[in-house]
C-alpha positions as CSV (number, residue, x, y, z in Angstrom):
1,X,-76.2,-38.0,-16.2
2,X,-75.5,-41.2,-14.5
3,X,-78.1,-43.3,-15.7
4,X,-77.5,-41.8,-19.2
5,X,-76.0,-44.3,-21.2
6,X,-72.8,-42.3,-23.3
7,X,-70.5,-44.1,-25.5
8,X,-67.2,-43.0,-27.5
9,X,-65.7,-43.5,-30.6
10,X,-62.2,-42.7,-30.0
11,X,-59.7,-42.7,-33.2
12,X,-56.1,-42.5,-33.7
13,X,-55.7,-40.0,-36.9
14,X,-52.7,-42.2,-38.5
15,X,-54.6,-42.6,-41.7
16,X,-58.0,-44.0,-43.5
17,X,-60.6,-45.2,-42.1
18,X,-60.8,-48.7,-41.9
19,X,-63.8,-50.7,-41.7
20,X,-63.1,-52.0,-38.5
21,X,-63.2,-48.7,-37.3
22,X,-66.3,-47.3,-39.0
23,X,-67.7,-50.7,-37.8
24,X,-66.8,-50.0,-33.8
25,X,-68.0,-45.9,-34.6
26,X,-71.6,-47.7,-35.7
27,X,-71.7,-50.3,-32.9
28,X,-70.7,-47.4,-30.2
29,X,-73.4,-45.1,-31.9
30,X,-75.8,-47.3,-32.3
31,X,-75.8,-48.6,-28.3
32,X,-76.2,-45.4,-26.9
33,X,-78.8,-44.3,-30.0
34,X,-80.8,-47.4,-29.2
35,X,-81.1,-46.1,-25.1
36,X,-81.8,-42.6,-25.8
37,X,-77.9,-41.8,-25.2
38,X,-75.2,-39.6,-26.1
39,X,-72.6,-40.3,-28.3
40,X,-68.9,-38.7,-28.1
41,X,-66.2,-38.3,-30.5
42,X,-62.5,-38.0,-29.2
43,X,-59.6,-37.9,-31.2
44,X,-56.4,-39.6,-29.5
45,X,-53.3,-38.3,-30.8
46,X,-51.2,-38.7,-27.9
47,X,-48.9,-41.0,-30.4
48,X,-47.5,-37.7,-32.4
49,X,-44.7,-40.1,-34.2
50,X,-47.5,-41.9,-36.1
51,X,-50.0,-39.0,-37.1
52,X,-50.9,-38.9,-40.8
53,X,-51.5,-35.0,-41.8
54,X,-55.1,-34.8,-42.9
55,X,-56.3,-37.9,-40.9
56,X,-58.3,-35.8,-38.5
57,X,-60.6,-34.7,-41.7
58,X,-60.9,-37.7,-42.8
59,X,-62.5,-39.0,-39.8
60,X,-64.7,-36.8,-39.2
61,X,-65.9,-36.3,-43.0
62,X,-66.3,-40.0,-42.8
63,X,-68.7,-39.5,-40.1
64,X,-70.7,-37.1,-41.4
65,X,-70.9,-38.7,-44.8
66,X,-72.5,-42.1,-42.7
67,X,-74.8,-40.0,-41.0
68,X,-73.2,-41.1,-37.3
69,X,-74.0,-37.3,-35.8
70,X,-72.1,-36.7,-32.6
71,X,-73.3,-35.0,-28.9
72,X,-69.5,-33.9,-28.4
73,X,-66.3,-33.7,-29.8
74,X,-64.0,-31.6,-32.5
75,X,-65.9,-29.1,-34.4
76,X,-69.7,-29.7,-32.7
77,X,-67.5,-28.7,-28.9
78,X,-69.2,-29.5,-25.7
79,X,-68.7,-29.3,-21.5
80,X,-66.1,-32.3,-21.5
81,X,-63.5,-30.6,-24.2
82,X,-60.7,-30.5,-25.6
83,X,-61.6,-33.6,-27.5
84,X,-58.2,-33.9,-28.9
85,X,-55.9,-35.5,-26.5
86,X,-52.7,-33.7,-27.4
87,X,-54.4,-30.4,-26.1
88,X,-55.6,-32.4,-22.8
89,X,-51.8,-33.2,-22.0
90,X,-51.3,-31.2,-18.6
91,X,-54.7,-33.0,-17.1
92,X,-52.8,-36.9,-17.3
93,X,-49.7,-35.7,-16.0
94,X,-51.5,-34.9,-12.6
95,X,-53.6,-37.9,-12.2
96,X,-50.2,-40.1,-13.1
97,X,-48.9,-38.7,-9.9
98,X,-51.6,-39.5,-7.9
99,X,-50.7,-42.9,-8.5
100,X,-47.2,-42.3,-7.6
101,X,-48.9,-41.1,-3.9
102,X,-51.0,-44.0,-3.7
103,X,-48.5,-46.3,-4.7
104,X,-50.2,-47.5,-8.4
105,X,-47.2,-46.3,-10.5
106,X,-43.6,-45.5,-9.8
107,X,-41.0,-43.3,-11.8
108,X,-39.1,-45.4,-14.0
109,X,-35.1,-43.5,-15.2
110,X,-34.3,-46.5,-17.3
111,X,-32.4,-45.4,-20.3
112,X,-33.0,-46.7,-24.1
113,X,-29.9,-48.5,-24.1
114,X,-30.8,-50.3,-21.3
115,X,-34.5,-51.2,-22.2
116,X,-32.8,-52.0,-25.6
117,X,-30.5,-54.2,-23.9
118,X,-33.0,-55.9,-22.1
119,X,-35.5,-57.1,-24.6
120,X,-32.6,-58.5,-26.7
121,X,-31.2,-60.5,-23.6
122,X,-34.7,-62.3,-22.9
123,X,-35.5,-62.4,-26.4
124,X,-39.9,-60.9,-24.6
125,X,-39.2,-57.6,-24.5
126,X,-40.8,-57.5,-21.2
127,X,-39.7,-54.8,-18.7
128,X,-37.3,-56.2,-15.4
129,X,-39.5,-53.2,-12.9
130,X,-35.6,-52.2,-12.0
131,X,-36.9,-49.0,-10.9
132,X,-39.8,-50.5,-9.2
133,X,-38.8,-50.1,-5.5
134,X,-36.8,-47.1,-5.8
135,X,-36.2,-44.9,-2.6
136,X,-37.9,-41.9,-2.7
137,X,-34.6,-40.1,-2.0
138,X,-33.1,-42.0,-5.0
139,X,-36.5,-40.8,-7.0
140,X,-36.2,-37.0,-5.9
141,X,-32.5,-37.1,-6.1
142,X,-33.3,-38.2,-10.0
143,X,-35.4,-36.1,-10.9
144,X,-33.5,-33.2,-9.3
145,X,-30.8,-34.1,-11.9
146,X,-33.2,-33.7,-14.6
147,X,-33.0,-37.3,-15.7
148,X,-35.3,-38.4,-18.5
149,X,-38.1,-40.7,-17.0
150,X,-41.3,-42.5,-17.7
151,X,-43.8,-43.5,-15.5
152,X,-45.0,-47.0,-14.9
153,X,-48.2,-48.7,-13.9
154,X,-47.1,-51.1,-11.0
155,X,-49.2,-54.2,-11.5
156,X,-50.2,-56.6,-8.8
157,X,-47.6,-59.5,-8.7
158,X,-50.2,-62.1,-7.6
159,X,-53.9,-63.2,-8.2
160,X,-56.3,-62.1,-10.8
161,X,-58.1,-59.2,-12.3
162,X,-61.4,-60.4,-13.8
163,X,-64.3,-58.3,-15.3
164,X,-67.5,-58.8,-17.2
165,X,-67.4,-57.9,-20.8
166,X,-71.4,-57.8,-22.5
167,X,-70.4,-60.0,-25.7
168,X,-67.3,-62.3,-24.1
169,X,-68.5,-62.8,-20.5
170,X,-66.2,-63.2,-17.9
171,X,-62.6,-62.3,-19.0
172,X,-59.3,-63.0,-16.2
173,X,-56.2,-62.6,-16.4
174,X,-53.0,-63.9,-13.9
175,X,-51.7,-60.8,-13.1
176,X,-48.1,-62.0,-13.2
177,X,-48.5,-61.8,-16.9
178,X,-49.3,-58.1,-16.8
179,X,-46.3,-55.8,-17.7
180,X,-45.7,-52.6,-16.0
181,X,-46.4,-50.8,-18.8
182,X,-46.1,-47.0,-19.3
183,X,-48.3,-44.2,-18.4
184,X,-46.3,-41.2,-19.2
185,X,-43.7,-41.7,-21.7
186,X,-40.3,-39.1,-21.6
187,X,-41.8,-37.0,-23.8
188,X,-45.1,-36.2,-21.3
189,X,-47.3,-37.5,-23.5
190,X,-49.5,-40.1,-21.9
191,X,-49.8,-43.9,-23.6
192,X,-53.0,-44.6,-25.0
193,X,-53.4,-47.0,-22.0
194,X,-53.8,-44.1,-19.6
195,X,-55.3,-41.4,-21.4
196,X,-58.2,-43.1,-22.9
197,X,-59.1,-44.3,-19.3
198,X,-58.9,-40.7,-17.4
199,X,-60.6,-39.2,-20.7
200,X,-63.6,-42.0,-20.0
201,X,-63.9,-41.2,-16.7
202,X,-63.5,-37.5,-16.9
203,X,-66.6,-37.2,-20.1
204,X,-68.7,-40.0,-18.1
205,X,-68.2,-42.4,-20.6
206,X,-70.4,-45.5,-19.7
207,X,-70.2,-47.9,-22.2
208,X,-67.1,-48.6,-24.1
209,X,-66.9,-50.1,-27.3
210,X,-63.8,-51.5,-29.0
211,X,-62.7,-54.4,-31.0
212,X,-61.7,-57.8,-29.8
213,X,-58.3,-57.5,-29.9
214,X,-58.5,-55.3,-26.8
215,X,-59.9,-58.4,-24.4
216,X,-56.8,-59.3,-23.0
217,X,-55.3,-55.5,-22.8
218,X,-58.7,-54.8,-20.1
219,X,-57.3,-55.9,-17.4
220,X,-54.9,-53.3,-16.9
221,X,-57.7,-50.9,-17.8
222,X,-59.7,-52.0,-14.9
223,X,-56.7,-51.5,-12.3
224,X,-56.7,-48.6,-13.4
225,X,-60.1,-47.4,-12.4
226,X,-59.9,-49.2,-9.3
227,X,-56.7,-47.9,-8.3
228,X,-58.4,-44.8,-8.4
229,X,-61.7,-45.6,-6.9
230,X,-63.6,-45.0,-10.0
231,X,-66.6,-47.0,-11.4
232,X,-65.8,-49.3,-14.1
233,X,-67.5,-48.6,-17.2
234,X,-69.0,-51.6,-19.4
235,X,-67.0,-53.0,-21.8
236,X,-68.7,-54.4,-24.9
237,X,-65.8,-56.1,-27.4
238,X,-66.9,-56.9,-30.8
239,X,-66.3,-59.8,-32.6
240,X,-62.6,-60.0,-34.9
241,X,-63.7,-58.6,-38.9
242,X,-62.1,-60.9,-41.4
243,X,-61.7,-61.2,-45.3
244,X,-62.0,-63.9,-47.8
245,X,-59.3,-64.2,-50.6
246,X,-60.0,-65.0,-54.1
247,X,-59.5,-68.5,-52.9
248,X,-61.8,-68.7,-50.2
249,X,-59.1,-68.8,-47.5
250,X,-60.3,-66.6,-44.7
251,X,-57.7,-64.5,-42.3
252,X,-58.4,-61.2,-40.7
253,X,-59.4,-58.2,-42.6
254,X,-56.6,-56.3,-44.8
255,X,-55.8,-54.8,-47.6
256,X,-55.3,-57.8,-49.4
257,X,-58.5,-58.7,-49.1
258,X,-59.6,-55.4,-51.2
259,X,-60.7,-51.8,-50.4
260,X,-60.9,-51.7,-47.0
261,X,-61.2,-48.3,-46.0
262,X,-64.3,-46.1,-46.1
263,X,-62.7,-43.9,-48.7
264,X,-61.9,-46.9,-51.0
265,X,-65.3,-48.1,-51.1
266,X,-66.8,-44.9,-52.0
267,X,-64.5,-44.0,-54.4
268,X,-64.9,-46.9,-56.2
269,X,-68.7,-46.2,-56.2
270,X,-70.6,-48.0,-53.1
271,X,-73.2,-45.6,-51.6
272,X,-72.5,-44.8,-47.5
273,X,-76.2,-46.0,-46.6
274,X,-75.5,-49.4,-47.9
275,X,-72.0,-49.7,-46.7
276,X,-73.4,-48.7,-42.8
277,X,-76.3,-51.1,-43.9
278,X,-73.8,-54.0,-44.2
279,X,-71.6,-53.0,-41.7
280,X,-74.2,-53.3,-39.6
281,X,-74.5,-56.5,-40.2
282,X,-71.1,-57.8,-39.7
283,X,-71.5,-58.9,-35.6
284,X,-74.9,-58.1,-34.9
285,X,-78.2,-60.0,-36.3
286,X,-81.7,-58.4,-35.2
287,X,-83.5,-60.9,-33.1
288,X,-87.4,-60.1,-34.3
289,X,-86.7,-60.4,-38.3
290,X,-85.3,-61.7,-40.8
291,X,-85.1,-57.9,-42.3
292,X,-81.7,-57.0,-44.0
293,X,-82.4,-53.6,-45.1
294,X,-82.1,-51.0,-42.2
295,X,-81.8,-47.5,-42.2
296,X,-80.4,-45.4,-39.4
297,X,-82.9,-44.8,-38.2
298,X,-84.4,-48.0,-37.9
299,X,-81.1,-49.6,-36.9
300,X,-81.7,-47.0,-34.0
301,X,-84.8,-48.8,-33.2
302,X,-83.5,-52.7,-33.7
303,X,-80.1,-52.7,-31.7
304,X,-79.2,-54.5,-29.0
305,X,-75.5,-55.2,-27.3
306,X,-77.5,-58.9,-26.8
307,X,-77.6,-59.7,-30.8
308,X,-74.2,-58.6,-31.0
309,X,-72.4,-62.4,-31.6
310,X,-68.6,-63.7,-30.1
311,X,-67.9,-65.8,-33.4
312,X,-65.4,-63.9,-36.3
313,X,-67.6,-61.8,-39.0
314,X,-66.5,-62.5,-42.8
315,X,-66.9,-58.7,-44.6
316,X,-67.9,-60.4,-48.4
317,X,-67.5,-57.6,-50.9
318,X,-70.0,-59.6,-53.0
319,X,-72.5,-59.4,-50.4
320,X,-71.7,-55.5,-50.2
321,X,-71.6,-55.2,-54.2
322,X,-75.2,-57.1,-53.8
323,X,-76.3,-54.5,-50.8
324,X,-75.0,-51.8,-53.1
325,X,-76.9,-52.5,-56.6
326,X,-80.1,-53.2,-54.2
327,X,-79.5,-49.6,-53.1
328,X,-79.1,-47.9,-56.6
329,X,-82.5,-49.5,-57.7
330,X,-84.0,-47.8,-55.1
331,X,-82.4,-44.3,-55.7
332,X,-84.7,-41.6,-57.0
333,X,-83.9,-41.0,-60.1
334,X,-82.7,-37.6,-60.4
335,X,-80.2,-38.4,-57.1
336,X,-79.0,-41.4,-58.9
337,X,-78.2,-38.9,-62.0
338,X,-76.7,-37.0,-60.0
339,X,-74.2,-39.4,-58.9
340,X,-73.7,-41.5,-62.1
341,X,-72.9,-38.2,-64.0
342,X,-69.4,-37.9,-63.3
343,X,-68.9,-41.0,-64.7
344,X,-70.6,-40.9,-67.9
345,X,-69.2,-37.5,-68.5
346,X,-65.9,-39.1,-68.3
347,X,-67.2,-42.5,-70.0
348,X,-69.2,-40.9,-73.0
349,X,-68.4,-37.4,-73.4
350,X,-69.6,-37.2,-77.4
351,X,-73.5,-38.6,-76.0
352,X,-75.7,-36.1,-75.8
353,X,-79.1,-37.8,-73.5
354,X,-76.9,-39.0,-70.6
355,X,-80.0,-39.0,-68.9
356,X,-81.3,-42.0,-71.3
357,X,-78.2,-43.6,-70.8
358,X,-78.3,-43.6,-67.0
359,X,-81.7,-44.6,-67.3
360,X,-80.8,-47.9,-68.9
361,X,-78.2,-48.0,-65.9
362,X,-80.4,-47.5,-62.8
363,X,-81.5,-51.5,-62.4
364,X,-78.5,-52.9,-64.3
365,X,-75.3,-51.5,-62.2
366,X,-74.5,-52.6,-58.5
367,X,-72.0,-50.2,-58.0
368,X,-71.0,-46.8,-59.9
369,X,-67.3,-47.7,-60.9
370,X,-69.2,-50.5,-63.4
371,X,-70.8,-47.6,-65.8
372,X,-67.9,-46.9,-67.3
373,X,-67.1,-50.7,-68.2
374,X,-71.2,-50.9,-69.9
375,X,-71.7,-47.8,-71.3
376,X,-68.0,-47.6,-73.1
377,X,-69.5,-49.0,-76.4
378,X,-71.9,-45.8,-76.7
379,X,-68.3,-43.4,-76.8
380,X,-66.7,-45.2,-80.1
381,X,-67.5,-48.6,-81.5
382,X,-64.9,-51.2,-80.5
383,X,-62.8,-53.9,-82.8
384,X,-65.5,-57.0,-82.3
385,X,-65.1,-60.3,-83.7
386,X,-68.3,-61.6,-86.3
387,X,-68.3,-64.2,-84.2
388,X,-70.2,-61.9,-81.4
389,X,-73.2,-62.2,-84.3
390,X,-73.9,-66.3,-83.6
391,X,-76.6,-66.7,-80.8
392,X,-78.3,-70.0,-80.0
393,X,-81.3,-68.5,-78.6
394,X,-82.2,-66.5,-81.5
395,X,-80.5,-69.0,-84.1
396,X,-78.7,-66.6,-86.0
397,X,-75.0,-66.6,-87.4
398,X,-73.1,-64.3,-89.1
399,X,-74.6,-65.4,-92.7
400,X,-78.1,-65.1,-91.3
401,X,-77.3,-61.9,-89.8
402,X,-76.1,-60.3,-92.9
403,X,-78.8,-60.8,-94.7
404,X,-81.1,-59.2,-91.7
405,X,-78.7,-56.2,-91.8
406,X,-79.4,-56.1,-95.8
407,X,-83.0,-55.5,-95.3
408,X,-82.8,-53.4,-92.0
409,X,-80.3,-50.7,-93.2
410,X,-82.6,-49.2,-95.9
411,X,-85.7,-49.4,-93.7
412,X,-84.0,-47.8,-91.1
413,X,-82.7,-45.0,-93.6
414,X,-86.2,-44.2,-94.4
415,X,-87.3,-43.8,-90.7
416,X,-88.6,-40.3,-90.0
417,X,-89.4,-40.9,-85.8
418,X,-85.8,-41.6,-84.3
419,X,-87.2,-43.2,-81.2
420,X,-87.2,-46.9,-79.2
421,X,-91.0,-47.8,-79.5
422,X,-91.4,-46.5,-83.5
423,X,-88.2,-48.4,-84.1
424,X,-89.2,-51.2,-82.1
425,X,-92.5,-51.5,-84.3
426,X,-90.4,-50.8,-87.7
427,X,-87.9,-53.9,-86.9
428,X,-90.6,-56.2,-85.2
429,X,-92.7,-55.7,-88.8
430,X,-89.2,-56.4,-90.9
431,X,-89.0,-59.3,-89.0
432,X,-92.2,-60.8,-89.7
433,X,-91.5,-59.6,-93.4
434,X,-88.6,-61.4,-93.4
435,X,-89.9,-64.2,-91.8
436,X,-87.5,-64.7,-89.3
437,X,-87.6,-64.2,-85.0
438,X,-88.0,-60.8,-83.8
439,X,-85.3,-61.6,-81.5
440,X,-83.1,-62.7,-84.4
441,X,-83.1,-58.9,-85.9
442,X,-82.6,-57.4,-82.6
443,X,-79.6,-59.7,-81.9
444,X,-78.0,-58.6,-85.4
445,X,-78.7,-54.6,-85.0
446,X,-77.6,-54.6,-81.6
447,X,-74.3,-56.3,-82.0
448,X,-73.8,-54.1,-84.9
449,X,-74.5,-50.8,-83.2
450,X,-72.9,-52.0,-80.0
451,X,-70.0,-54.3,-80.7
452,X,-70.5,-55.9,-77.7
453,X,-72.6,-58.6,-76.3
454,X,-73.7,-57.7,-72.9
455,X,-75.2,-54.4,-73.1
456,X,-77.7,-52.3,-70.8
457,X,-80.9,-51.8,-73.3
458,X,-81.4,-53.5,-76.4
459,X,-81.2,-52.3,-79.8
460,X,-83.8,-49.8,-80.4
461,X,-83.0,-48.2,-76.8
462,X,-79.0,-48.0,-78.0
463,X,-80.2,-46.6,-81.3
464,X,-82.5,-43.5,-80.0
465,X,-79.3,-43.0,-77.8
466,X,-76.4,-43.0,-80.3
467,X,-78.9,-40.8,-83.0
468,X,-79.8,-41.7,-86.5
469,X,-76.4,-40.9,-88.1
470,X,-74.4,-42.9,-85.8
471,X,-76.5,-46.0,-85.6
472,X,-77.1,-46.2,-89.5
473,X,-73.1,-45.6,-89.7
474,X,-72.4,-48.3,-87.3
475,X,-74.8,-50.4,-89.0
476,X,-73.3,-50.1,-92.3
477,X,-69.9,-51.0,-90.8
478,X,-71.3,-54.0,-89.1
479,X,-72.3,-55.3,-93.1
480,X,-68.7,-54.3,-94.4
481,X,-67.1,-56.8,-91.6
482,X,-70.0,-59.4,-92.0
């Protein structure tokens, strides 16, 4: 097992899951896929004050729905479990006072009031170690009265810890800067400082994987570990995610910045292969192509913590709405359906072919929240100005396109085969009757069946869709306003 590389992904269940996150469960994924490793999944929820009911699901349904399969963890079990820290409570309790014997960590009585007191008077909120060098018959007599305590990490006053991170390099810090901060709060629940390092040593975690923000909190990690004689793992931070607002500024990534949860995004229509595709992408850039398109399985193949890059990664939602529509040309049809039929039951409920509709839609939609917006038309006709009928291209104006709608009407009435190519052939030989552009009569039916200008298919595709009755009804209707 030692020379097995294992990573963790290692949420707090306080909610949805962000990008970031998703972002540090691919990258963690992806470094022990890419060496033949495991991968583990551990959910920390040792803070019970800020647990969001039904976060736990989420999580996990968001990692299925990515594909991002796990060795061990909730549901899928394995030899290191529990892997929900609230059920591994009685294990940190005993390694805290291990320290306590070897003189890392030190009981701490101070009340709220005082702590309270204290961050007001220096205006930090940094802790004053009163309890630091307490006796041990002071300790014992304390604890003896049942006092409420916490239990402390007691950082070195002088020098430096240092260690290696693979994307930053060498990170120090002065160690006088390092708080004493908690292990065990009064409740017995250890801090997320503590448990997450006994629970990577105690499931052989090798690698981890976490977010940038974390650089400067290391270096009480590491004491850790040496303060028990453990091997430190490797620490690979990833580069800070930001957002671009609608004016360009850039700042890190939040929810003013758009959907940024997994949940968002697909409920708003992107598929999970393309947002994983792009996510991908954001910190890490394969060295041996120009490629953009990856799979899993070929990200599996391609990754390497040496592409992974220091500088701040913009997530673009154009570039992901680009990603997306690339995706849904690819679809198979029938999948893509599949998923578009939701939304064009909702959207045109009254059409019977959906499945003409959606094939108008395939290569004209980058994401499925759009269909509605384009396909709206095909449900009832909307209020549309005659300007809509003027077109450069085609040289038509309202006048012009009267008069084609004079001749087309009784053609079309007389039509016997309801469908795109024979009504394709019936208007191109009206227009050459008429002697005008083909393009010029298509323009004037479409607008009049559609009401719109922008629509996906043109005017003998909308026609076959919206039947004989309807068209030649909206037709007529387009002459009365002309």
């Amino acid at each position: 097992m030692a020379n097995t590389v294992v990573t963790r992904f290692a949420p707090s269940p306080t909610g949805y899951m962000h990008i970031g996150n998703l972002r540090t469960a691919l990258y963690s994924y992806l470094i022990s896929k890419s060496q033949g490793g495991r991968f583990l999944v551990r959910i920390e929820d040792t803070d019970q004050e800020r647990l969001v009911e039904g976060a736990v699901d989420v999580i996990l349904n968001t990692l299925k729905q990515t594909g991002l399969d796990y060795d061990e963890g909730p549901v899928v079990g394995g030899e290191h479990g529990p892997y929900i820290q609230s059920e591994r409570k009685p294990i940190y309790m005993e390694y805290a006072k291990q320290l306590i014997e070897s003189g890392h960590a030190y009981y701490c009585f101070c009340t709220p009031e005082r702590l309270s007191a204290l961050k007001e008077g220096d205006g930090f909120g940094g802790y004053d170690r009163h309890c630091r060098n307490l006796s041990k018959e002071e300790v014992e007599k304390n604890l003896a009265a049942g006092i409420p305590y916490v239990i402390r990490q007691k950082m070195p006053l002088e020098g430096t810890t240092s260690y290696k991170d693979e994307v930053f390099g060498e990170i120090s810090m002065e160690n006088s800067q390092l708080q004493d901060q908690i292990l065990i709060k009064a409740d017995g629940y250890p801090t997320y400082n503590f448990a997450h390092v006994i629970d990577d040593h105690l499931m052989q975690v090798t690698h981890v994987v976490r977010g940038s923000e974390y650089l400067t909190s290391t270096p009480k990690y590491v004491l850790l570990y040496d303060a028990f004689g453990w091997e430190r793992p490797i620490y690979c931070h990833l580069p800070l995610l930001m957002g671009k607002d609608a004016e360009g500024n850039i700042s890190k990534l939040s929810k003013r910045h758009g959907a940024v949860s997994f949940q968002d995004l697909v409920e708003k229509g992107y598929l999970p292969e393309a947002i994983v595709n792009y996510i991908a992408l954001l910190g890490w850039c394969p060295k041996e192509t120009n490629e953009e398109f990856f799979t899993l399985d070929s990200l599996k193949e391609q990754f390497s913590i040496a592409a992974i890059n220091k500088s701040p990664s913009v997530f673009d939602y154009d570039k992901l709405l680009w990603f997306n529509g690339e995706y849904i040309k690819k679809m198979d049809f029938d999948a893509f359906c599949e998923k578009a039929m939701s939304y064009l039951n909702a959207a045109i409920p009254n059409v019977e072919n959906k499945k003409a509709v959606a094939a108008l839609l395939q290569s004209r939609v980058s994401v499925f929240s759009e269909i509605p917006e384009k396909i709206g038309f095909l449900a009832k006709l909307p209020d549309y100005d005659v300007e809509l009928y003027t077109n450069k291209k085609n040289k038509t104006t309202p006048e012009s396109c009267a008069a084609i709608l004079d001749a087309a009407i009784p053609v079309l009435e007389n039509c016997t085969d309801w469908n795109s190519p024979a009504l394709f052939e019936v208007l191109k030989a009206l227009a050459e009757q008429q002697g005008v552009k083909s393009g010029a009569v298509m323009w004037a039916v479409r607008i009049a069946v559609a009401g719109v200008s922008v629509t996906p298919g043109g005017a003998t595709e909308l026609m076959e869709i919206l039947g004989k009755e309807e068209s030649l009804a909206r037709l007529k209707a387009g002459r009365a306003k002309l």
